[in-house]
N, C-alpha and C positions, 0 to 999 in steps of 0.2 A: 601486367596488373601490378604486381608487386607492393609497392610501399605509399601507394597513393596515399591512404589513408592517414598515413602520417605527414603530409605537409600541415605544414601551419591555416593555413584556409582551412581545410576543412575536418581538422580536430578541434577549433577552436568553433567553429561551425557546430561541427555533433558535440560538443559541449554546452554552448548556447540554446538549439534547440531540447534536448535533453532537460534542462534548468525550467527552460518557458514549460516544456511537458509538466514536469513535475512538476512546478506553481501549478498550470490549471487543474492539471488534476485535482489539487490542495484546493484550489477554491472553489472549484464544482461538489467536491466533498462536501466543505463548509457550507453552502447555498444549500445542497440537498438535507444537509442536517440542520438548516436554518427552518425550512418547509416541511419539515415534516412535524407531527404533533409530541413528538418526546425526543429527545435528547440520545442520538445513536451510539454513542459513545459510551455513555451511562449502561444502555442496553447490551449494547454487546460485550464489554469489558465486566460490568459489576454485576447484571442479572444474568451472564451467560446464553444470552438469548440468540441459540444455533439457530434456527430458521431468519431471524432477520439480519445472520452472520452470510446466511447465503446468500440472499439479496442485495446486502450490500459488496459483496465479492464481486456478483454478477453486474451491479452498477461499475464499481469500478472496472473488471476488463471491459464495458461500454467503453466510458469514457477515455480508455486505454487504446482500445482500436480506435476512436475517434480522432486522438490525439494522434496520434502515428499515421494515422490516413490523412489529415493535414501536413504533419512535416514532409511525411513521405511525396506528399503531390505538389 
């Protein structure tokens, strides 16, 4: 097994995919905060609002294992 990991293929590969990850993630966020009726950001950072702090946690590992269940396959 050893050092596969480190060739050039496929660290620049889990580089790549990692990147795309994190964009979609960033824009499923944005869409989900476009659809919704108040501004989640505002909500959770300036009214401290715990219960829609979970929900959005729980969105994100979604689209988390989503994302990783694509690359992965």
């Amino acid at each position: 097994m050893g050092l596969e990991w480190l060739k050039p293929g496929a660290f620049f590969g889990s580089i790549l995919y990692a990147l795309i990850g994190v964009a979609v993630f960033w824009i499923s966020f944005i869409v989900i905060d476009r659809i919704t009726p108040y501004k989640l950001w505002e909500e959770l950072v300036e009214k401290q609002n715990v219960a829609l702090a979970i929900v959005v946690a729980a969105m994100a590992l979604g689209i988390s294992i989503i994302v990783a269940a694509a690359v992965a396959g």
